[in-house]
N, C-alpha and C positions, 0 to 999 in steps of 0.2 A: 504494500500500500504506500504512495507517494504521500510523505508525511510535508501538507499544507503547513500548521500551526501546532501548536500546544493544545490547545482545545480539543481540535479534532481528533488528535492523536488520544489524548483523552477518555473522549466519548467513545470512540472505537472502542479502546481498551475496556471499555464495561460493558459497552452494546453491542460492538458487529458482534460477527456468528464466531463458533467456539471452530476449531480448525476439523473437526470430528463431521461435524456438521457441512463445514463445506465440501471436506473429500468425501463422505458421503452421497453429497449432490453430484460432483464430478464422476463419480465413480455409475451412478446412477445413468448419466447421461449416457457413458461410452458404452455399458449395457444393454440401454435404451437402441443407441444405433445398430446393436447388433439383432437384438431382438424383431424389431419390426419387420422383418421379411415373412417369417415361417406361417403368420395368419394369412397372409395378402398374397402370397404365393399364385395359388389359383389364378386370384382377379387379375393379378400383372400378365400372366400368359396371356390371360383369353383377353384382354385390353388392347395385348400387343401381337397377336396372333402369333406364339410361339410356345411351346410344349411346358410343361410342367419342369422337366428337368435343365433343359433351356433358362428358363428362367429364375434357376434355382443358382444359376453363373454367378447371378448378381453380387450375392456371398463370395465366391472366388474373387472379385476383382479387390472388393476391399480386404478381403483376407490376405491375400498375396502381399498387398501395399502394405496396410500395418503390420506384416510378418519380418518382412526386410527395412521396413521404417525403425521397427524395433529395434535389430541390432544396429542401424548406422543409428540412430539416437545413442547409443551405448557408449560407439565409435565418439561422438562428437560430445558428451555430456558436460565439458570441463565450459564450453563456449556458450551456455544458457540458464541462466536461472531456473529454478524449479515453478516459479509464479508465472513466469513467461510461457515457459514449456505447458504449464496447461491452459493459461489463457488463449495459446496458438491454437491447441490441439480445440479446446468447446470453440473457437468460430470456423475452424474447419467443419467440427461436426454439425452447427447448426448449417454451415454453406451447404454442404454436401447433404442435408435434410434436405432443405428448403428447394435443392437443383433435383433432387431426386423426387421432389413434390409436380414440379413443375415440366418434368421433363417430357414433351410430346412425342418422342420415338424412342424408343428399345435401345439404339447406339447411345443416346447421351444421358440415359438411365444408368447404362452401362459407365459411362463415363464417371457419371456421379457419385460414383460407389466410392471413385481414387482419393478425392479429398478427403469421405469419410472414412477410409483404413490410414491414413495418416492421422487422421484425430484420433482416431482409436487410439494409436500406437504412444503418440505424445501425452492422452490421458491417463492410461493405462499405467506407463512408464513413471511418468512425474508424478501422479497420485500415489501411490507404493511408495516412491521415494520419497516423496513430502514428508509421507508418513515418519519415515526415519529422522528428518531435520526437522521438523516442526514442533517436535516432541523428543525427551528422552527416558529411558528406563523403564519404570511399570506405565506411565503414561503415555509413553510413545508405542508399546504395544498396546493398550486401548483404543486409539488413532487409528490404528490399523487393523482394528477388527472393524473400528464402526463404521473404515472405510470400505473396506470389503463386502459389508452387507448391502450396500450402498448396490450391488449387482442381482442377488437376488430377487432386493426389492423391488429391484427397475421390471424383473420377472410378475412378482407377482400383484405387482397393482401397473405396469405397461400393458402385459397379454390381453387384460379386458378392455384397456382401454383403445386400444388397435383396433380390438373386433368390432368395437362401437364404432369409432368413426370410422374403420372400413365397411361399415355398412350403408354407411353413406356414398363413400368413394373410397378406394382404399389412397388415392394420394393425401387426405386427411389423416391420412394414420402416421407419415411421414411430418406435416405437422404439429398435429394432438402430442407426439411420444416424444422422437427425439428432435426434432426443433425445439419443442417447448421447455423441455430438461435441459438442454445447452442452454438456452436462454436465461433458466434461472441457475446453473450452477454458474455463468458469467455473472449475475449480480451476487451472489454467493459470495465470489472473488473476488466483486469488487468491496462487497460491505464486510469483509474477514478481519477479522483480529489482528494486529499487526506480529506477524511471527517471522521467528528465523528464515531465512531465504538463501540460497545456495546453489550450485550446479548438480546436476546430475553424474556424477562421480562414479564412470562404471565402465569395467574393461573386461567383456566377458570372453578375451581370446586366452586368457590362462587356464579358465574354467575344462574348455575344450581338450587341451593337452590329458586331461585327466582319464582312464576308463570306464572310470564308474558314473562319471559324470557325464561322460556320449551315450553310455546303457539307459542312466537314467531318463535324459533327453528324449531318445530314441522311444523310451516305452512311454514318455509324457506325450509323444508326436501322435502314437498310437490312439492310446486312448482319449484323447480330446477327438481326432478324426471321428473314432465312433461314435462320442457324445454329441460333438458340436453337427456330426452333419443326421442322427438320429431328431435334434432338434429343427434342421432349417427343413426335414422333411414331416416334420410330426403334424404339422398346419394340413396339409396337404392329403394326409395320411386320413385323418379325420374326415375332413370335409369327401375325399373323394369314395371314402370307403363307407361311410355311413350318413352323406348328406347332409351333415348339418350345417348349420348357416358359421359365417365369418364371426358373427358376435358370437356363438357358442363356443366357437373356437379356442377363441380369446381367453373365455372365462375356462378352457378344460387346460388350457397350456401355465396360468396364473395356480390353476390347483396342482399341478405338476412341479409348476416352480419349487411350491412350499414344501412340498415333499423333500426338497433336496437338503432345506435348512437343517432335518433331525441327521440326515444321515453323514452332514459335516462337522454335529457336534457327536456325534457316534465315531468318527472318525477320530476327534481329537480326546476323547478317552478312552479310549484304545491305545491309542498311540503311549499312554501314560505305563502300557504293560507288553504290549504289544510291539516289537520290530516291525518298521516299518516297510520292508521288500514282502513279509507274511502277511502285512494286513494289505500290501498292494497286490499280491497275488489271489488273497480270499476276495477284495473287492472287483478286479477285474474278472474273475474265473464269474461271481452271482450276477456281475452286469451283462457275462457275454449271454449267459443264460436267458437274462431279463431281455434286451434285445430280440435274441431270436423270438421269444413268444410274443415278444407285441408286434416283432412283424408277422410272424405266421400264422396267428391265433386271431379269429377277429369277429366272436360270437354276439357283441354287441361294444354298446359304447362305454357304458361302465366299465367293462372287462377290459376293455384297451386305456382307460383312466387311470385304471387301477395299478395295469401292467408298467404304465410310463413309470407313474408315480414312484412305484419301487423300483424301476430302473434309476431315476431320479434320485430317491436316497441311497444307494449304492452309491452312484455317480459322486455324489455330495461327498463320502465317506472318502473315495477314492481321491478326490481332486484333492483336500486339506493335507489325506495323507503325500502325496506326492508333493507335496509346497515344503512339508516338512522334512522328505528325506533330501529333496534339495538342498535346503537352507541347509542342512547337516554336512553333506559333500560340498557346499559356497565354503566352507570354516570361515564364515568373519564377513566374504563378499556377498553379501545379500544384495546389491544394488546389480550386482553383474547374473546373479542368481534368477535377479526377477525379469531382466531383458531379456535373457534366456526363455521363459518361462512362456514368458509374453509370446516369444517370437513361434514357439511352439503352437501356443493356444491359438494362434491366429494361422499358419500353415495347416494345423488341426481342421480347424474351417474350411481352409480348402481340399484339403484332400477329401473329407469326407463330403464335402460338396461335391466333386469334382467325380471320386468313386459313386455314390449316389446317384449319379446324374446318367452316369454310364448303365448302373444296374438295372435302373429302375423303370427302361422302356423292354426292359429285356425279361426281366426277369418276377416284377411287379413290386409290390412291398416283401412280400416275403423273401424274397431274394436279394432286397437290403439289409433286413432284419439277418442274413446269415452273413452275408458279408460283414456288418458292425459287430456281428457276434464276432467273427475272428479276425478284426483288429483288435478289440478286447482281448480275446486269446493273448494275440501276439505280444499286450502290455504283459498281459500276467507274464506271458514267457521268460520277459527279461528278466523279471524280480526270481524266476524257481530255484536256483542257484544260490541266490546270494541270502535267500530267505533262510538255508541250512547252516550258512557262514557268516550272517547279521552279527554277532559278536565278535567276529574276528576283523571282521570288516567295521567293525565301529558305528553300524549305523543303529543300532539299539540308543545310541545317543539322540538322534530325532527328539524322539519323546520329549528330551530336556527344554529343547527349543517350545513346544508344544505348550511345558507345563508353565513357561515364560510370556507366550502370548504369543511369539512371530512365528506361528504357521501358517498364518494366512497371506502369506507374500504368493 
């Protein structure tokens, strides 16, 4: 915050918003952007006369951008503030709303996507890191939890609100969601508390040299493809396989969301007894499972509510634990830990877009549902090894990190 006076610096100091509050909104936003396709899926083909998996690309384009945004941020982190880096990152994400609202042919939809995986990437990035400089100790991991929820919740009160206004149009769902979240996490940042400010300090080419740190990687690549592209086709899934309307939608993907919330704190007591390559094998192995039956199984709608749901809390369990065993093999670099992470979660997106899009004319849902089940597989694969040798390998230490607060990176 550019400090006017004594006054205002002041009134700040008692009034603006607590820092919890604002990375919350921010973190809310970049969620927000990613959310909004999976209900509107349908409407955007048939608007734009092109196929369901076609239009499913739309994910690809910013997935790919904020993937490799991710690590040159990393690259470059010494030459930007942290307050900068997300004020960049929400008005990219509202441009790339507001162009992706507006856009009257399929290419510059397509187009629209690019801004917004760079706001991803720079929200993403600098919100985690915030977390770290804005705060320290027991404080600066509360920061970082209530910035993290900040994702969820864009899940579980964004999915209904998409279905509302794409019931309208679904280009109001690209204002209603994430236009409008960028918009307020920018006032957010403007009305914030005056706190520590700094660069993003983060070099995640040491990290790489390591092996256990390419295994871990490789099975975080894994399992977020199955998550993230089980989600951008779960809209679709609904509507085309049981008719129901875009608002229904909304409200089934929002009850899904919550599901995920128990199974991340399942995750992190667990983690307090439990090795974390054991608890990443037991959650990959119940997801792949979960997966195959919600694509192959499809007796009505509840029963596929049901099915997400617990894929969901899996998912939920699974993601905390993996933030965790990360941060254990970062020893100390958590900022290079989470560019990493980042860069994963958003490649994740595309591939499983990208596989998805391939399967799905061919093979229908259930021939996605087998294919996410064994990328699944393939996460639990990397953990089967090391989940016998967890204590020789030192990652039984996780846990500590966990009982501390920084799992949620």
């Amino acid at each position: 915050m550019v400090k006017v006076g004594w006054s205002v610096e002041a009134v700040s100091e008692r009034h603006g918003l607590t820092p919890s509050a604002v990375l919350f909104t921010c973190l809310f936003a970049a969620q927000a952007a990613l959310l909004v396709l999976s209900p509107i899926l349908p409407q955007v083909a048939a608007d734009f006369d092109v196929s369901t998996a076609t239009a499913a690309q739309l994910r690809s384009v910013s997935g790919i951008t904020a993937g490799l945004s991710a690590l040159m941020i990393a690259a470059k982190g010494k030459e930007i503030t942290l307050s900068r880096l997300l004020n960049m990152g929400l008005f990219l994400l509202a441009g790339g709303a507001l162009a992706s609202a507006i856009s009257p042919n399929f290419q510059l939809l397509l187009a629209s996507q690019v801004p917004l995986g760079l706001g991803l990437a720079l929200v993403l990035s600098g919100g985690l890191a915030a977390s770290e400089v804005w705060a320290e100790g027991e404080e600066g991991a509360k920061l970082l939890s209530w910035a993290l929820i900040g994702q969820p919740a864009a899940w579980i009160v964004g999915q209904p609100l998409v279905g509302a206004a794409a019931g309208v149009d679904w280009r109001w769902a690209w204002i209603a969601v994430p236009l409008g979240s960028s918009l307020a996490a920018l006032l957010a940042m403007a009305g914030r508390r005056p706190t520590p400010d700094g660069p993003l300090e983060c070099d995640p080419t040491g990290l790489w040299r390591q092996a256990n740190v390419k295994s871990w990687a490789w099975g975080e690549l894994a399992a977020f493809s199955a998550w993230a592209g089980t989600l951008v086709f779960a809209g679709a899934f609904f509507i085309e396989s049981y008719g129901v309307s875009v608002g229904e939608t909304g409200l089934i993907l929002g009850v899904v969301a919550a599901a995920y919330l128990p199974g991340n704190y399942l995750g992190r007591r667990l983690l307090g007894s439990i090795n974390a390559p054991t608890l990443l094998l037991a959650f990959a192995v119940a997801a792949s499972v979960g997966v195959a039956i919600f694509g192959g199984l499809r007796p009505g709608v509840v029963f596929s509510l049901v099915a997400l749901s617990i894929l969901a809390f899996f998912a939920g369990g699974r993601t905390i634990t993996g933030a965790a065993l990360g941060l254990r093999l970062a020893e100390g670099r958590r900022l290079a830990a989470m560019s990493v992470r980042t860069a994963m979660l958003q490649f994740g997106y595309l591939l499983g877009t990208a596989i998805g899009g391939v399967v799905l004319p061919v093979w229908g849902f259930a021939g996605v549902g087998w294919t996410f089940a064994g990328l699944f597989a393939v996460a639990g694969a990397v953990h089967l090894q090391k989940a016998t040798r967890a204590t020789e390998l030192g990652y039984e230490k996780a846990g500590r990190y966990l009982r501390r607060g920084h799992t949620h990176v």
